[in-house]
C-alpha positions in Angstrom: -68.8 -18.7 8.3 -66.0 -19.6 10.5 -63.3 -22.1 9.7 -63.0 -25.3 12.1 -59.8 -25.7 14.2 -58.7 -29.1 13.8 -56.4 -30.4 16.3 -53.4 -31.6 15.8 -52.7 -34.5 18.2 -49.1 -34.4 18.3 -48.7 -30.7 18.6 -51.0 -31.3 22.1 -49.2 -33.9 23.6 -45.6 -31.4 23.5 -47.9 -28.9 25.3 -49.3 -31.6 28.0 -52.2 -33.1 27.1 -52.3 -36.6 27.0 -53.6 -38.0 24.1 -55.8 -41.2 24.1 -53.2 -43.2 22.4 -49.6 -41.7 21.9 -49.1 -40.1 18.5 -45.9 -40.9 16.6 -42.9 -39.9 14.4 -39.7 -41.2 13.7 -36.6 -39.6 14.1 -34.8 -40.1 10.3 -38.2 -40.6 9.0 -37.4 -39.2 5.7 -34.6 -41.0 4.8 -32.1 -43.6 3.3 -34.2 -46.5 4.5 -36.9 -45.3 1.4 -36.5 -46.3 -1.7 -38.4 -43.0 -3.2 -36.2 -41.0 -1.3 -33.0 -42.9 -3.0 -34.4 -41.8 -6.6 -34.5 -38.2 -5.5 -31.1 -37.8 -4.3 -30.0 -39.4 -7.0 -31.1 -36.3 -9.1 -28.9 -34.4 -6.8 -24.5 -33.6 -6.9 -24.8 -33.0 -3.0 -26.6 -33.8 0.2 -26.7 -30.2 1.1 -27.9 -29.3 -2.9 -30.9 -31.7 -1.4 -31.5 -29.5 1.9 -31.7 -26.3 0.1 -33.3 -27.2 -2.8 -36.9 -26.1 -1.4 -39.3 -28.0 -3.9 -36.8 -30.9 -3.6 -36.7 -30.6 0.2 -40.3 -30.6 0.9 -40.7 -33.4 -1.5 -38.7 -36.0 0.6 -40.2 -34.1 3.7 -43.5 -35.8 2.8 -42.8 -39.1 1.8 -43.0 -41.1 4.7 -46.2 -39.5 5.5 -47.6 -40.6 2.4 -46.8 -44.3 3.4 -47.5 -44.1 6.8 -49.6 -43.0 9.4 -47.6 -40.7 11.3 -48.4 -37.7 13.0 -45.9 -35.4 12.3 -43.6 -34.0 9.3 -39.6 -33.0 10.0 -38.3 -30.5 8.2 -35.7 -32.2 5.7 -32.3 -30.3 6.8 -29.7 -30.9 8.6 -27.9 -30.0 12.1 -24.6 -28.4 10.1 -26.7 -26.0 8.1 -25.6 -23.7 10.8 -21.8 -23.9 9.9 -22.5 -23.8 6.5 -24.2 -20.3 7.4 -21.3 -19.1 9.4 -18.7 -19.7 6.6 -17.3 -23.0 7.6 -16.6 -25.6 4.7 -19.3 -28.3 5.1 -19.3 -31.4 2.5 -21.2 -35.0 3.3 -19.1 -37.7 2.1 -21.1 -41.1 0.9 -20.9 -43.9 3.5 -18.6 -41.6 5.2 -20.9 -39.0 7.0 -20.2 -35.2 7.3 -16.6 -33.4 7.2 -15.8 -30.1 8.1 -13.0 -27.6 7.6 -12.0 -27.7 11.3 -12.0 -24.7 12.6 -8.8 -22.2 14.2 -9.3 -19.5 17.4 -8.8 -16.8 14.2 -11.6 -18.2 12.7 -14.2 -18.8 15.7 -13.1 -15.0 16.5 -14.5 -14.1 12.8 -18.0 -15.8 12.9 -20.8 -13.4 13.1 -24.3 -15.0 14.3 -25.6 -11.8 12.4 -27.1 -12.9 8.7 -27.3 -16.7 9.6 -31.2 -16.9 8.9 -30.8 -15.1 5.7 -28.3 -17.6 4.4 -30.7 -20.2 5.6 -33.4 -18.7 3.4 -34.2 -21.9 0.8 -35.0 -23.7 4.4 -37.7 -21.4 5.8 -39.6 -21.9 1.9 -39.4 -25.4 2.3 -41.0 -25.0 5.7 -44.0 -23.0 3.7 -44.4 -25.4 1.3 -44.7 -28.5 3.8 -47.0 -26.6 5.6 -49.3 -25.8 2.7 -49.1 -29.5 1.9 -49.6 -30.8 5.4 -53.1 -32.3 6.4 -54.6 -30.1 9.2 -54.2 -32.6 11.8 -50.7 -32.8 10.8 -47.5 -31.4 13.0 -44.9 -29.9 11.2 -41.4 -30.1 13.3 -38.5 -27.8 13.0 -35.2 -28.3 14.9 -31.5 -27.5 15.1 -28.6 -29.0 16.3 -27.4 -28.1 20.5 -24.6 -25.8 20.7 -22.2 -28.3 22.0 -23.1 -31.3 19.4 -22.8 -28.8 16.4 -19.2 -27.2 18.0 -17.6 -31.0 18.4 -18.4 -31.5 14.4 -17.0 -27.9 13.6 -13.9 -28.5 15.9 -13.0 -31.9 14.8 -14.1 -31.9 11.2 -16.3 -34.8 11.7 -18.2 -37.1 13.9 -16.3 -39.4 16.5 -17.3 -41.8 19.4 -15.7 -40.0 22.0 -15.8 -36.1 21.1 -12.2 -36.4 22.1 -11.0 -33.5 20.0 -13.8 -31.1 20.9 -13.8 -32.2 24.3 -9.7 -31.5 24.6 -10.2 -28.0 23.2 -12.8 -27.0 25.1 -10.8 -27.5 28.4 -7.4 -26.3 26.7 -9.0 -23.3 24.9 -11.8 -22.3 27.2 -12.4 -18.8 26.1 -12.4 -19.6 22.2 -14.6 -22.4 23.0 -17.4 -20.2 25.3 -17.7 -18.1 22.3 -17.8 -20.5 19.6 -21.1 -21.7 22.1 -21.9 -18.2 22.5 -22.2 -18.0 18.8 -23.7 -20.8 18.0 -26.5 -20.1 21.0 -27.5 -16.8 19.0 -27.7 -18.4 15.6 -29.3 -21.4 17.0 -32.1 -19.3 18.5 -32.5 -17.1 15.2 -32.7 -20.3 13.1 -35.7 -21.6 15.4 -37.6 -18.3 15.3 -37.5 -18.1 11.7 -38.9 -21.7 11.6 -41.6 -20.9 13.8 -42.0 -17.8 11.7 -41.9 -20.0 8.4 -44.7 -22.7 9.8 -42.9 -25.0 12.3 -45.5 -26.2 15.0 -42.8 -27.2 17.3 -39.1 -27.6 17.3 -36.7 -30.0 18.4 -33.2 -29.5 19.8 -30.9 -32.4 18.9 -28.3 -32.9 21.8 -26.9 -36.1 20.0 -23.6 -36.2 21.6 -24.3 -35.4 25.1 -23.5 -39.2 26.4 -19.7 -38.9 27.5 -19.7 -35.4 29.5 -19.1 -36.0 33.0 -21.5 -33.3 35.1 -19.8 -30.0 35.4 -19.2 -30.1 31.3 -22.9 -31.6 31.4 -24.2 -28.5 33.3 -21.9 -26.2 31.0 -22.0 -27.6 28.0 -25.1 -28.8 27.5 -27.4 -27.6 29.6 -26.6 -23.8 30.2 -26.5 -23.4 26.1 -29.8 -25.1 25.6 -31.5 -23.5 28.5 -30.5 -20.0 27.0 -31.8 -21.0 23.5 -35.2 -21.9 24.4 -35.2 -18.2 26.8 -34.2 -16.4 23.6 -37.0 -18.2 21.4 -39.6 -17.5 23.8 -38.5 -13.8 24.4 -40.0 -13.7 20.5 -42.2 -16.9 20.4 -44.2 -16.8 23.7 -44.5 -20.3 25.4 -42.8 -21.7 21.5 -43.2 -25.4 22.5 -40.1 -26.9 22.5 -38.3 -30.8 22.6 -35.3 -31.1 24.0 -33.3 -34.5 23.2 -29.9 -34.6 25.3 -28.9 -38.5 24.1 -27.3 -40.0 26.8 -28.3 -37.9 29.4 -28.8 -40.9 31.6 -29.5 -39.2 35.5 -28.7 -35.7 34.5 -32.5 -35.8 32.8 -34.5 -34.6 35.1 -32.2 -31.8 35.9 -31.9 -31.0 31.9 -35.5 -30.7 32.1 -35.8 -28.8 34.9 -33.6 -26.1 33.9 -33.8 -25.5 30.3 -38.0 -25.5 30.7 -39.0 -27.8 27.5 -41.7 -28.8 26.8 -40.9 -32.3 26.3 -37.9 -34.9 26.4 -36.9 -37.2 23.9 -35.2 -40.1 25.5 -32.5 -42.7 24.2 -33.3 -46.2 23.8 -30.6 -46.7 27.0 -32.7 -45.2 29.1 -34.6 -47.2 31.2 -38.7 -46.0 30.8 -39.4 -47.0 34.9 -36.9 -44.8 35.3 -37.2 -42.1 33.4 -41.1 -42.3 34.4 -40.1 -42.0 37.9 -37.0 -38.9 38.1 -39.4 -36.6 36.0 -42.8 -34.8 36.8 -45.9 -36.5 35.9 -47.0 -33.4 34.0 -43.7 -33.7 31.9 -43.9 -35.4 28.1 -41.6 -37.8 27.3 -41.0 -39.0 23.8 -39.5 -42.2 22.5 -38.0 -44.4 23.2 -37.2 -47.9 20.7 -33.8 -48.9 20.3 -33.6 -48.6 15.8 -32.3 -52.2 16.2 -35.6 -53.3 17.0 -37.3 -52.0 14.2 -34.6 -53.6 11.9 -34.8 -56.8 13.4 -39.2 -56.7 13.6 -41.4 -59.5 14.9 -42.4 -60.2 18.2 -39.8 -58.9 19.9 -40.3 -55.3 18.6 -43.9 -55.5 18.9 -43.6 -56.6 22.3 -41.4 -53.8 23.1 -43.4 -51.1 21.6 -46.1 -52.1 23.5 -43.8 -52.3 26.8 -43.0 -48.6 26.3 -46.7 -47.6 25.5 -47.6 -49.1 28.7 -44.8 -47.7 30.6 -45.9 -44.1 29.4 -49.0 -44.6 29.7 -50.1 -42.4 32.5 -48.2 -38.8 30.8 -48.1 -36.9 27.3 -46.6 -39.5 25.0 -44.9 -39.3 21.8 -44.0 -43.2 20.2 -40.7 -42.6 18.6 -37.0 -44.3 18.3 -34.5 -43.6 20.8 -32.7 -42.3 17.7 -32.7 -42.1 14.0 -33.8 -44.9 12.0 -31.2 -46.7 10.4 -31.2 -47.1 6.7 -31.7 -50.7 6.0 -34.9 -50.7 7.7 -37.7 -53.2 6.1 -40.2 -50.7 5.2 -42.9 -53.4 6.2 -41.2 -53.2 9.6 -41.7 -49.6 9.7 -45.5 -50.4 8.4 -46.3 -52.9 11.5 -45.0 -50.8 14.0 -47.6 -47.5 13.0 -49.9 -50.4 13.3 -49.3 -51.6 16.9 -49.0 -47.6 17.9 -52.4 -47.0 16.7 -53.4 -49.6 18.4 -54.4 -51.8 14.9 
């Protein structure tokens, strides 16, 4: 007796297929917003205690998919998992976001790519467990964080509207900077094979502060780094399907696409969807794109919004999604009505 291959919508739209309706996930979807997820990191002393804590981990993976419909599970990590690996001091401050122990050319000269993933071990048991747990016609999702967003958190010691820090020593310190990329492009790569390895479907790349680059650092910065992580994956994961999401990438997109080779694009909520509909190839899947606000803010206006974007994606591989990560006083009921209007209820 053979065993029935269930398909796993999602995981088919990354690869091209258009789906009859666009399935969904949402980027933060195991989260603040939740009150379950509240009571379990209560139980914890620190955010990154939660991450590696695998039974812990895979525990808030699966929440939201218990309350809704969604297509997809995200591994429950976090982007700076990678300097914590290299040896950098990582800490996540309440209300406050991440800070780092910036770091100096004597230490980017010390990191060592070499031993990342079995640092990161706790994460690729987590990714066993969800995927023992996951319906069949479920997607699990891996990711990691882009070279250059990861290296402005490690250089300035914490986020910032502007990068200004990161983006000042990159052009002052250029060849402590190319190998702090360099780095961070081998571990990157290492990390996403061992997901794969562990049970990831897919993976994501988070390019979340590619918005104020002008196009030479663009090209540099962004895309060379991320083109060269998805080559390494593949040299070990043949055709490992792959999102790329460069935020902000406004009319560099299609040229992102084009060279890095993902699968498929998650796009900001800024981004026009006529536009980005008409600069990429037909055959190319797009995901997103609601601005979070909506969602807070619900009612018709979000409903008529989702269904603007449905429509407007209508004729390529779809995935419904925010333009970014959903923001944590989000009505749960909010989050309810919009599964609904996806799946078409």
């Amino acid at each position: 007796m053979t065993s029935e291959i269930v398909e796993k919508p999602l995981l088919e739209a990354v690869k091209g297929r258009r789906q009859t309706r666009p399935p969904m996930w949402i980027m933060r979807q195991a989260g603040r917003y939740l009150p379950e997820y509240r009571e379990v990191r209560a139980t914890v002393s620190s955010f990154l205690e939660l991450c590696y804590s695998p039974k812990l981990a895979t525990e808030v993976t699966l929440q939201p998919l218990r309350r809704f419909d969604l297509d997809a599970a995200i591994l429950f990590s976090d982007i700076l998992v990678i300097p914590d690996a290299l040896g950098q001091v990582v800490s996540f401050e309440t209300g406050e976001g991440p800070r780092l122990e910036p770091v100096t050319l004597e230490k980017i000269a010390g990191f060592r790519p070499e031993g990342v993933t079995e640092r990161l071990g706790p994460v690729f048991e987590t990714l066993g467990r969800i995927k023992s747990a996951l319906q069949p016609d479920k997607t699990l999702i891996g990711f990691c964080g882009a070279p250059w967003t990861v290296a402005t958190y490690m250089i300035a010691g914490r986020g910032s509207s502007d990068q200004a820090v990161a983006k000042t020593f990159a052009m002052t310190q250029p060849e402590a900077f190319a190998r702090l990329l360099d780095v961070l492009v081998e571990a990157s790569a290492a990390y996403l094979v061992a997901q794969f390895r562990a049970g990831a479907d897919v993976v994501q790349i988070f390019e979340s502060w590619a918005a104020n680059l002008d196009e030479r650092q663009f090209a540099d910065w962004v895309v060379g780094p991320n083109r060269r992580i998805v080559e390494l994956v593949r040299q070990q994961i043949p055709d490992a399907p792959v999102i790329g999401f460069p935020r902000g990438a406004a009319g560099m997109i299609a040229g992102y696409a084009e060279a890095t080779k993902v699968n498929m694009l998650g796009i900001d909520y800024s981004m026009p969807v006529g536009f980005a509909d008409a600069m990429l190839p037909k055959t190319l899947g797009v995901q997103g794109n609601l601005d979070p606000i909506r969602l807070i803010a619900g009612g018709a206006q979000m409903e008529a919004r989702a269904r603007e974007i449905i429509a407007g994606f209508a004729g390529r591989p779809h995935i419904f999604n925010l333009g970014h990560g959903i923001l944590p006083n989000t009505p749960v009921e909010h989050v309810s009505r919009l599964v609904d209007i996806v799946k078409g209820r």
